[in-house]
Phi, psi and omega in degrees: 000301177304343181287281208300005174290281155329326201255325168297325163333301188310299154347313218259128174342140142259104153287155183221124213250106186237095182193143197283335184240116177336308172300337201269275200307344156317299187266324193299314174318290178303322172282347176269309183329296189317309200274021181070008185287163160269082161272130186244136196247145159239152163274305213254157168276333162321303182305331221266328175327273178301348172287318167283351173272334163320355189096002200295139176254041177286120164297336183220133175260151181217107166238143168262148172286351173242122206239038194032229180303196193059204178287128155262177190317328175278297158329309190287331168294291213298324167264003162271336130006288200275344188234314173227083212289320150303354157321133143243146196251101182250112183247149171298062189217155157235021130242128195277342173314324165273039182262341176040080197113279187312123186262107159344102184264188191303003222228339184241150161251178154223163193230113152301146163259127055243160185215154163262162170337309209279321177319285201287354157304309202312323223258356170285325182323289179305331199255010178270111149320148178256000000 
């Protein structure tokens, strides 16, 4: 029982969770679980940094943009980016207004908030090769 377990575990999308406030990242965490995603949470783009140069293997990052002191959200895709060129990229934000430009490519979304869950499964989903 514990192998076919183990063996679902393997399976299941692994995402990377990038967003400075404990409530936000909390709950967007508990709505991917729920819908069967592998979330791994960061507050800061450093931490979310050193978890992928650590070896974390997330097919998808899902950050808000603006990630308080430090690097934002854009910053931190452009150098993660640079290293593992296949992430999809999903931003967060709810002013969309601080994307100051920037046009999604194909690899990247954007999401307002508040959004429900079922949206950002979909749309982790949709942006995972199949």
């Amino acid at each position: 029982m514990q192998e076919a377990q183990e063996a679902h575990e393997t399976d299941r999308i692994c995402l990377l969770l990038v967003e400075d406030d404990i409530l936000v990242r909390t709950t967007v965490a508990l709505m991917l679980e729920d819908d069967g995603f592998r979330v791994v949470e960061a507050s800061t783009a450093a931490e979310a940094q050193r978890l992928m140069q650590g070896g974390l293997n997330a097919m998808v990052m899902v950050t808000d943009i603006d990630l308080g002191a430090g690097p934002s959200g854009l910053e931190l895709a452009d150098r993660l980016r640079n290293q593992q060129p296949d992430l999809a990229i999903i931003f967060i934000t709810g002013r969309v207004a601080s994307l100051a430009g920037r046009r999604p490519n194909q690899r990247e979304a954007i999401l307002p908030k508040p959004f429900e869950g079922s949206t950002l499964a979909q749309l982790v989903r949709q942006m995972v090769p199949h």
